[in-house]
N, C-alpha and C positions, 0 to 999 in steps of 0.2 A: 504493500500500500504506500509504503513511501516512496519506493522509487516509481509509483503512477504520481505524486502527489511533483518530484521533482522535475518529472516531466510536463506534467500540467504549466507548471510556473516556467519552466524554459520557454512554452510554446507560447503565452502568454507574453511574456518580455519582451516577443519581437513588435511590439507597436510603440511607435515613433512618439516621441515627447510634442507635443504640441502648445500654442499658447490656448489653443479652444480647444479641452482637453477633450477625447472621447474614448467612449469606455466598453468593453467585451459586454454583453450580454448576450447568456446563454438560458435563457429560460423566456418565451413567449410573453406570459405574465410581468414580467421584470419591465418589460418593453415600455407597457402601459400605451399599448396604440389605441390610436381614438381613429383608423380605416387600416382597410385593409385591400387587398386581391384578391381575388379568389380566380384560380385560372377557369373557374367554370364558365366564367363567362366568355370567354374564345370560343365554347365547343356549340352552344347552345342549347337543343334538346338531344347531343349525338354525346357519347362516351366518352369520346375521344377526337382529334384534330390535330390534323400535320399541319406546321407553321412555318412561316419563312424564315430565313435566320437573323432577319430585322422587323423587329413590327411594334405597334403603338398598342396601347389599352387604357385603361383608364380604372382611377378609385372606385370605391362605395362612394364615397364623398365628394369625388368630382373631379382630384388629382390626374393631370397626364400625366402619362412613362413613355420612355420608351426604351424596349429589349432588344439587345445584340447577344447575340449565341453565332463565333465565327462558326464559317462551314468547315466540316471535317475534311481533312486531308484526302481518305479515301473517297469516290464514290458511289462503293457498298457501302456507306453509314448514309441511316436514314434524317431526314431531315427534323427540328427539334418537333414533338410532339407535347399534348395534353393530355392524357387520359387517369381513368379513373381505377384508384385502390381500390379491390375487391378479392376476397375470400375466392381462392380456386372451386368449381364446381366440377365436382365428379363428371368424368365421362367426356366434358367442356374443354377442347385446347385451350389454354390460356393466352390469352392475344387483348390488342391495344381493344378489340370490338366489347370483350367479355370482362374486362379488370382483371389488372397484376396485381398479386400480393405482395407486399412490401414491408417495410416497417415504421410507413406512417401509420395516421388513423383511418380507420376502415368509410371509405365514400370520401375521400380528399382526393381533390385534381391534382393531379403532380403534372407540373413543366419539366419536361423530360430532353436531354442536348442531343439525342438521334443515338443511335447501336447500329451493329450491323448482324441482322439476321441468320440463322444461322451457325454462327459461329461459339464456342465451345471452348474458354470462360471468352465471356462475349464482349467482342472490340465494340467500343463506342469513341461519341464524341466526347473528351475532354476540354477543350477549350473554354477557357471562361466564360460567365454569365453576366451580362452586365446589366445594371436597370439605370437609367436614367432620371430622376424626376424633372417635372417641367418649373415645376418652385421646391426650395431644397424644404427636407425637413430636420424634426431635431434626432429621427433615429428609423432605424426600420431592422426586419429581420426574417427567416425562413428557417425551417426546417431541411435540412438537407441527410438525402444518402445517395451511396454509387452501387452502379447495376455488377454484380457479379463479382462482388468484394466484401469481404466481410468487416476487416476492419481498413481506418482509414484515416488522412486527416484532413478536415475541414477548411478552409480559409474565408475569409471575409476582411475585404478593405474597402475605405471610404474614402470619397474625395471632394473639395469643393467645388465651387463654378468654375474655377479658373484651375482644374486638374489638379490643385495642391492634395496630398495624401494629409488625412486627417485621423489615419490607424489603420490597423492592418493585423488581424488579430485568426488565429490558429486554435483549433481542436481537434479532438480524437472522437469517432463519429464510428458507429456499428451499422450495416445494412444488414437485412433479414429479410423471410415472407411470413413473418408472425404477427402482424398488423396491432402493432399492442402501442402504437406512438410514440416509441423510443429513439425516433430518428432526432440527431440533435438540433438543439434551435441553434442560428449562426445570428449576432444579431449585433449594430453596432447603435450607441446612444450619443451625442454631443450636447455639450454646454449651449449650444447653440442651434439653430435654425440654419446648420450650413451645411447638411449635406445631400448634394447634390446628383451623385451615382453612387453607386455602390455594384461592389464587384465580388462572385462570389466562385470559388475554385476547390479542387481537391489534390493532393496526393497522390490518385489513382490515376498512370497513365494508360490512356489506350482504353479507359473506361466511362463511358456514358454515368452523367449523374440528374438527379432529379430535387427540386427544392418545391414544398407545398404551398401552399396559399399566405403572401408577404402581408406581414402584419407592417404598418404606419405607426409613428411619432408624428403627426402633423402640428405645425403652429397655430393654435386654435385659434380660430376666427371669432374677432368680438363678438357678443349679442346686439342686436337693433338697441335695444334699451338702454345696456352699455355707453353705447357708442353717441346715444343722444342722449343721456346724460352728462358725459365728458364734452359734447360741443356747447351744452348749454351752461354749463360752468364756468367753461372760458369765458363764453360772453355773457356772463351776470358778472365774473371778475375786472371785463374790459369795459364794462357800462361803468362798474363801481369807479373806475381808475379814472374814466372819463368827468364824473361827477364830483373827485377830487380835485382834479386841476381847474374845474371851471370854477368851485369855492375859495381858491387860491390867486 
């Protein structure tokens, strides 16, 4: 247990000192997202969907993105897909139509970087994941694991508008078809409203990986009420200021 405990802390150290510090989060919950994605909605009423390896979507809350998954060197690797976790059914080939078991939770869309069929432990795309936001926020995060690999390690870094690296943070990450949600959360958090992309990679070469539905940090939008009360305070304080000089 200690030498996992001294490894934890190695992989951990590698994120970069910042003045706007930002911080590993590894548990959903931790995150405190107020939106989220859910990749369901790429596929619509179908299981599953083959993606381009650039494409846009959008929040719960109205947030644009936009995802870059490069294309795989080979070919034979298929292009990134959507589909959904599900319990293998007797009798049932298991395929992107019928749901993969996995080691998310059971009925999550997983965005998937393309594999190449066939193949026996099976080649995929590894190339990074990237999400872009159209406004940064203060954190976001996913679950991730890799197709045909059992253990692994995770990475996740963030950057601001202007490309600066704002952390870059590492874990150790299990894939399974036990569907019990032990896939790890990758998740990064800032002092600030400044992150922009986020990039999310593995260990595993030559292996196709999947991350489930990205939870949001958004910078919370005032309420109406809020927002006219603070204009009308100014200007009861800029009447009041007025009303002094002209006594004066």
């Amino acid at each position: 247990m200690l030498v996992a405990n001294i490894a934890l802390t190695a992989l951990l150290a590698i994120a970069p000192t910042s003045s706007q510090a930002a911080s590993f989060i590894g548990d959903r919950a931790e995150l405190q997202g107020n939106d989220q994605v859910d990749w369901s909605n790429l596929v619509g009423e179908s299981t599953f969907k083959v993606l381009p390896n650039n494409f846009s979507t959008t929040s719960e809350q109205g947030l644009k993105l936009n995802v870059q998954i490069p294309q795989a060197l080979s070919p034979q690797i298929t292009p990134p897909v959507v589909f959904q976790t599900l319990p293998a059914s007797p009798g049932i080939p298991v395929s992107f139509a019928t749901g993969i078991p996995t080691n998310f939770a059971s009925g999550d869309f997983i965005l998937f970087t393309g594999y190449e069929p066939g193949t026996f432990p099976p080649n995929g795309n590894a190339e990074p994941l990237t999400i872009a936001f159209e406004q940064p926020v203060l954190g976001a995060g996913a679950q991730i694991a890799v197709n045909g690999t059992r253990n692994f390690v995770g990475s996740v870094a963030a950057f601001d508008n202007n490309d600066n690296l704002l952390g870059r943070f590492s874990f150790p990450g299990t894939s399974s078809q036990v569907l019990d949600n032990s896939a790890q959360f990758l998740g990064i958090s800032s002092d600030t409203a400044n992150i922009s992309k986020l990039v999310f990679s593995t260990s595993a070469d030559n292996r196709a990986f999947g991350i489930n539905a990205l939870s949001i940090s958004a910078k919370p939008v005032p309420e109406p009420s809020s927002s006219a009360a603070a204009t009308l305070g100014v200007a009861w304080f800029a009447l009041l200021a007025i009303k002094r000089k002209q006594k004066t």
